[in-house]
C-alpha positions as CSV (number, residue, x, y, z in Angstrom):
1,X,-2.5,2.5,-15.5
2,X,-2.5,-1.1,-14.5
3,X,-5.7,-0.9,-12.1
4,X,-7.7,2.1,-11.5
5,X,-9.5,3.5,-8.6
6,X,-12.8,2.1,-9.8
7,X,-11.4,-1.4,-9.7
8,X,-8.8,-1.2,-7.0
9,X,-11.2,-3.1,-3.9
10,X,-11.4,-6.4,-6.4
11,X,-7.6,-6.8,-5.4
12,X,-7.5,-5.5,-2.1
13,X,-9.0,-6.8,1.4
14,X,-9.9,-3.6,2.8
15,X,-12.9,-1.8,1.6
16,X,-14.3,2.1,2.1
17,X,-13.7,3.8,4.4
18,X,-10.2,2.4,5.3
19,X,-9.0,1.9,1.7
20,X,-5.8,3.5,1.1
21,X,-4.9,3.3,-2.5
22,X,-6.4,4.6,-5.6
23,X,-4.6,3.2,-8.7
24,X,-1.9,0.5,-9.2
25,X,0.4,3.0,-12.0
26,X,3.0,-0.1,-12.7
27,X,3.6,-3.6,-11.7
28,X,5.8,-6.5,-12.1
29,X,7.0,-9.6,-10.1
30,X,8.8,-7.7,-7.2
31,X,7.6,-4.0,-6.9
32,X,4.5,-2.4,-7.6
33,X,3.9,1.7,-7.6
34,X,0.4,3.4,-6.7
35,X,-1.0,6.4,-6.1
36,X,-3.2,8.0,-3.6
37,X,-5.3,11.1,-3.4
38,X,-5.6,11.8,0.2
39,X,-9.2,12.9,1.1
40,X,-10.2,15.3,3.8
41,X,-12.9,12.3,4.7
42,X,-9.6,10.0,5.0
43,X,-10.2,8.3,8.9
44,X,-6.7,8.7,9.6
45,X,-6.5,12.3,9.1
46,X,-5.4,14.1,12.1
47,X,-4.6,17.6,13.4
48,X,-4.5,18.3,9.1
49,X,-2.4,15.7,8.7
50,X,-2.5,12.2,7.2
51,X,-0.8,10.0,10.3
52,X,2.2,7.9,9.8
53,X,-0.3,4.7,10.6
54,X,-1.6,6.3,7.6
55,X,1.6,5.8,5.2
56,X,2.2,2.4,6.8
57,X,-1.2,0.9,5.8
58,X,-0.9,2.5,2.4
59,X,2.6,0.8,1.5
60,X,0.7,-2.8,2.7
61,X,-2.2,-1.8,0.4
62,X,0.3,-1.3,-2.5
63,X,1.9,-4.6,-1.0
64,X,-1.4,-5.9,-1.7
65,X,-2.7,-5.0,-4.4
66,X,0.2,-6.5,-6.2
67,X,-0.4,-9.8,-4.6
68,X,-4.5,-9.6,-5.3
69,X,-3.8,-8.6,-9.0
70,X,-0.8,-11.6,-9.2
71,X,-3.8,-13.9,-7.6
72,X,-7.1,-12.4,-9.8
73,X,-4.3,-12.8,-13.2
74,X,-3.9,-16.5,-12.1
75,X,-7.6,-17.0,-11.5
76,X,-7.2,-17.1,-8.0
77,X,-9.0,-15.8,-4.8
78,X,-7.8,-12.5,-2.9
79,X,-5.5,-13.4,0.0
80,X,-5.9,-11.4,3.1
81,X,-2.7,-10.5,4.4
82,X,-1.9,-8.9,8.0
83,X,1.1,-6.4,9.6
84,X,3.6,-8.5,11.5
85,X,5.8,-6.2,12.0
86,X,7.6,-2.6,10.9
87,X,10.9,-2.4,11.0
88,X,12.9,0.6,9.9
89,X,10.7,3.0,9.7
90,X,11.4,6.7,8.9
91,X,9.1,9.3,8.6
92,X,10.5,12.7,7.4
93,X,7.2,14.5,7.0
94,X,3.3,13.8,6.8
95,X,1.1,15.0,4.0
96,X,-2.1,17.2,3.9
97,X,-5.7,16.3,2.2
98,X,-5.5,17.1,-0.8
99,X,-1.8,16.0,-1.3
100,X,-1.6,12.8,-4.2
101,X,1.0,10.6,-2.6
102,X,3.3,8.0,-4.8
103,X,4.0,4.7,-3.2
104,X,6.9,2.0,-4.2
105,X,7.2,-1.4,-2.7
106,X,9.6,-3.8,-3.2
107,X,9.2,-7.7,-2.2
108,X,12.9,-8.3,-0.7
109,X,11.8,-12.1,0.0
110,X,8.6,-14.5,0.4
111,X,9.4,-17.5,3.0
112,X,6.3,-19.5,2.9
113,X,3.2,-17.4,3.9
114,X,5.8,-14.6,5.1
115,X,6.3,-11.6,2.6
116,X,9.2,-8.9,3.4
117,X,8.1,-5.7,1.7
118,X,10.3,-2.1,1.4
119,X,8.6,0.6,1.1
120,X,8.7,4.3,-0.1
121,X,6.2,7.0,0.1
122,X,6.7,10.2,-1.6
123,X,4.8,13.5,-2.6
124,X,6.0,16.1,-5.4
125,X,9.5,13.5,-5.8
126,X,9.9,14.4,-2.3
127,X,10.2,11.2,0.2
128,X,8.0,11.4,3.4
129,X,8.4,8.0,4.5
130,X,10.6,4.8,4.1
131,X,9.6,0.9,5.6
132,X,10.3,-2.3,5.6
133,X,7.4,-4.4,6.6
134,X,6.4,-8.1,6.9
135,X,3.2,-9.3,5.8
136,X,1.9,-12.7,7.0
137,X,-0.2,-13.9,4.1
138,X,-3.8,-15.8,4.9
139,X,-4.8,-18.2,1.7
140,X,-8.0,-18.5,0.8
């Protein structure tokens, strides 16, 4: 365990109730995996379901959290990064509270404050969702 739940909001932006990520499990310069336990609580929890706006957000908090822990390691402040876009989205199923989700993102490239992120969600080794999202980073 890189960071843990107890931890994670000192690399992230977002704070309760919209935070989306538990633990970072593994890191290095281009891709970062996390975890999730999805809570009945969760505000995007709909019809029993944890949404697909759900699975996006979570892959930029993994996005994240790999940037805030490359920035808190380099004695640096937390950037706030924002969604510019989602491109190639596929969602092949949404998970249930209760249900611990895996996510997997991989920086493709960063072209000055831009960061291109893939991104894979899955439950039980089974894949629900697959992105590729830009992040426009704001420095502190």
């Amino acid at each position: 365990m890189v960071v843990s739940k107890e931890n994670i909001i000192q690399y992230i932006p977002q704070r309760p109730p919209f935070v989306m990520i538990d633990n970072v499990v593994d890191i290095d310069k281009e891709k970062v995996l996390s975890d999730y336990k999805i809570s009945n609580e969760n505000p995007l929890i709909k019809d029993g379901y944890f949404q697909e706006g759900g699975l996006i957000e979570n892959v930029a908090q993994t996005a994240a959290a790999g940037a805030g822990y490359e920035s808190v390691s380099n004695n640096k402040p937390v950037n706030i990064g924002f969604i510019g876009s989602v491109k190639n989205l596929k969602t092949y199923s949404l998970p249930k509270p209760g249900d611990i989700i895996e996510t997997e993102t991989l920086t493709i490239s960063k072209i000055m404050n831009a960061n291109i992120i893939k991104g894979k969600v899955k439950s039980s080794g089974i894949t629900l969702m697959e992105c590729e999202i830009n992040i426009f980073m704001q420095e502190q």
